[in-house]
N, C-alpha and C positions, 0 to 999 in steps of 0.2 A: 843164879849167874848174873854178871853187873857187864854190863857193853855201856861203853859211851855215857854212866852215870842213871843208866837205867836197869831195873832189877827183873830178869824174867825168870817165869817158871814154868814147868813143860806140866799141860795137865794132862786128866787122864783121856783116853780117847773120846771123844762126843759125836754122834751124828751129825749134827748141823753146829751152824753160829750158835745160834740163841743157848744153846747148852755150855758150850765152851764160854760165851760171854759171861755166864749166869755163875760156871764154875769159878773164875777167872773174880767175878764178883765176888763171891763167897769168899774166897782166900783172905779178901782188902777191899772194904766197901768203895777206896778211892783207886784201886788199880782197874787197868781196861788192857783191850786185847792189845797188842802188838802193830803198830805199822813203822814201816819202814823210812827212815827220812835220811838215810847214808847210803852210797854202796859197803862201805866197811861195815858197817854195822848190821847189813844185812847179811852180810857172808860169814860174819860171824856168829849171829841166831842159827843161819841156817844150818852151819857146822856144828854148833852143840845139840839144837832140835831136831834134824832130819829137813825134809825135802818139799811138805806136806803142811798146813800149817793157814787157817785162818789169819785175818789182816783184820785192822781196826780202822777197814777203809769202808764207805758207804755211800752210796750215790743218792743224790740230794732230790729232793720231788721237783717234780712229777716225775713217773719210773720212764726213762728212757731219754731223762733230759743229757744222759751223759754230763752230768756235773759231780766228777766225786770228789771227797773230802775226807781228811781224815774225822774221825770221831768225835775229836774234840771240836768243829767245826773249821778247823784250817785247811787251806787249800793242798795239796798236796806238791810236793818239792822234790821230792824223788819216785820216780815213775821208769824206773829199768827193768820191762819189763814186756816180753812179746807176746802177740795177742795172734794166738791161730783157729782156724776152723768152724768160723763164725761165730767166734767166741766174742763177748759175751751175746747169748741168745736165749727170749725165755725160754725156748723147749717146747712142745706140745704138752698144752692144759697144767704148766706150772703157774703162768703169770710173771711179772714184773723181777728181774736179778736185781736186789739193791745192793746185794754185801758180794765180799772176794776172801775167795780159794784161791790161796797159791801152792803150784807144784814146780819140781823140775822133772825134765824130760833128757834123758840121756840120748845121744845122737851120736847114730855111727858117721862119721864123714868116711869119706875113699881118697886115699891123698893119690895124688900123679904116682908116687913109690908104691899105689898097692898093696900101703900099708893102712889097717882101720884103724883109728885114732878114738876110745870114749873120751868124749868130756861132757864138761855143764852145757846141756842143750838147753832150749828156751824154757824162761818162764813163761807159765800158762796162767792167766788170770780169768778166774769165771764170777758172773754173780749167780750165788744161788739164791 
């Protein structure tokens, strides 16, 4: 699939980054993961890939400097993206989040009409 002059491909499930990164390598020694630098072009990954989905973003040392970047060492430019439930956090006996998991999160709202409304609820960014 080609967004914005870029070529992605959905691999196969992985547990963590480093799998998907590694798969992602294997394909094209010079391809890398996916991050986002549109709101269009992200909603148009998301539409063809699903909901779920590793980022080629990485936070810079020391872990918890909160300075992330994408991959390729550039600053990041698009960041549309909510952060809930003390996310990002390292967890008990995980250590330091450097890398992002994103998901969407479907949300019931209640309108005044008593009618529910699904839409695109927040993105969740975590480091794992």
């Amino acid at each position: 699939m080609f967004v914005y002059d870029s070529c992605f491909a959905q691999l196969t499930p992985g547990d963590n980054r480093d799998n998907s990164l590694a798969e992602c390598v294997n394909l094209n020694p010079m391809a890398h993961l996916w991050f986002p630098t549109s709101g269009p072009q992200n909603d148009a990954v998301q539409l063809e890939f699903g909901r779920d989905y590793w980022l080629g973003i990485h936070e810079e040392p020391p872990p918890g400097s909160d300075n992330w970047v994408y991959d390729d060492g550039s600053p990041l430019v698009y960041t549309h993206w909510y952060m809930m439930g003390g996310q990002p956090d390292p967890g008990p006996g995980v250590g330091p989040e450097t890398c992002v998991r994103l998901f969407y999160k479907l949300v019931d709202m209640e309108l005044r009409s008593s009618r529910v409304v699904d839409g695109p609820g927040p993105t969740r960014i975590f480091r794992v």
